[in-house]
N, C-alpha and C positions, 0 to 999 in steps of 0.2 A: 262471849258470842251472844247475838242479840237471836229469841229463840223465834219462832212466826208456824201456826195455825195455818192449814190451808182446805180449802171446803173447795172441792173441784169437782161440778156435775157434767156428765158424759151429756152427749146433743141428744136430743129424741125420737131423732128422725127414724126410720128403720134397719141404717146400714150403723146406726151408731155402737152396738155391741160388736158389730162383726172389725168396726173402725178399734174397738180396744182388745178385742184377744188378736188381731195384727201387728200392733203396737206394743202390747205386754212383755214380750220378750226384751224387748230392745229397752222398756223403760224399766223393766226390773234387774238389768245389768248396768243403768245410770245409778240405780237408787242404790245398788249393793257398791258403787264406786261412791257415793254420798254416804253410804255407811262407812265404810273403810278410812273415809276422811271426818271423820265425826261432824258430819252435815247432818245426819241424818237420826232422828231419834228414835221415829213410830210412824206407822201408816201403815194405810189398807183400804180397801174396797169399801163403796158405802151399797149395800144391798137393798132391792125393792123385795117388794112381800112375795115373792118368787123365788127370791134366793138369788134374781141377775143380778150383777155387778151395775152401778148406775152413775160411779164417781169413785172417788177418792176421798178422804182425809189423811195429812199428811203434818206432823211437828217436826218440823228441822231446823235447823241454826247456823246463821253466819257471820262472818266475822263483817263483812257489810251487806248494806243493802244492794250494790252494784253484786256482789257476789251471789245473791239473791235472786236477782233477774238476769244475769247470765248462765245459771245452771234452768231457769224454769224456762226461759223463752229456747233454749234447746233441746229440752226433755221431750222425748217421742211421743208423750200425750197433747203435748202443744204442737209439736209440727207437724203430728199425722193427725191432727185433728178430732182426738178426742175429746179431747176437754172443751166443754162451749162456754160455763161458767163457771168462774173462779173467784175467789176471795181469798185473801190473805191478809191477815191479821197479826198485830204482834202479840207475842205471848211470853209468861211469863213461869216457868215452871215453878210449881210450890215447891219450898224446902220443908220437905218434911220428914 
């Protein structure tokens, strides 16, 4: 499986926190269905100097890139409008 890096920041606007503890539920029961299916490796919240939640980063892996952008473009941070920028990157886990 090819592994990919993901750097996803929340919008700024005012409602954008209230826009992710809305969505958290529903995306933290896609992600535990990407763990279950070894999609999913690590991730977490990325914090501002407050302690708020501000994004994500996320390593997970799939067997394609189509597999790739059918689990992300239905994940409830992309359709309830969390996430405003994203990057995704391939990645390489060290064998160590």
């Amino acid at each position: 499986m090819q592994q990919y890096v993901i750097y996803a920041y929340d919008g700024t606007d005012e409602q954008a926190l209230e826009r992710r503890m809305a969505a958290r539920p529903h995306h933290l029961v896609v992600v535990k269905q990407l763990k279950a299916n070894g999609n999913f490796i690590v991730g977490g919240a990325i914090l501002n100097e407050a302690g708020n939640m501000i994004g994500s980063t996320m390593l997970v892996q799939f067997e394609t890139e189509e597999a790739l952008y059918n689990w992300y473009n239905n994940d409830p941070y992309i359709t309830m409008k969390v996430w405003e920028k994203v990057e995704i990157k391939l990645f390489k886990i060290a064998d160590v």
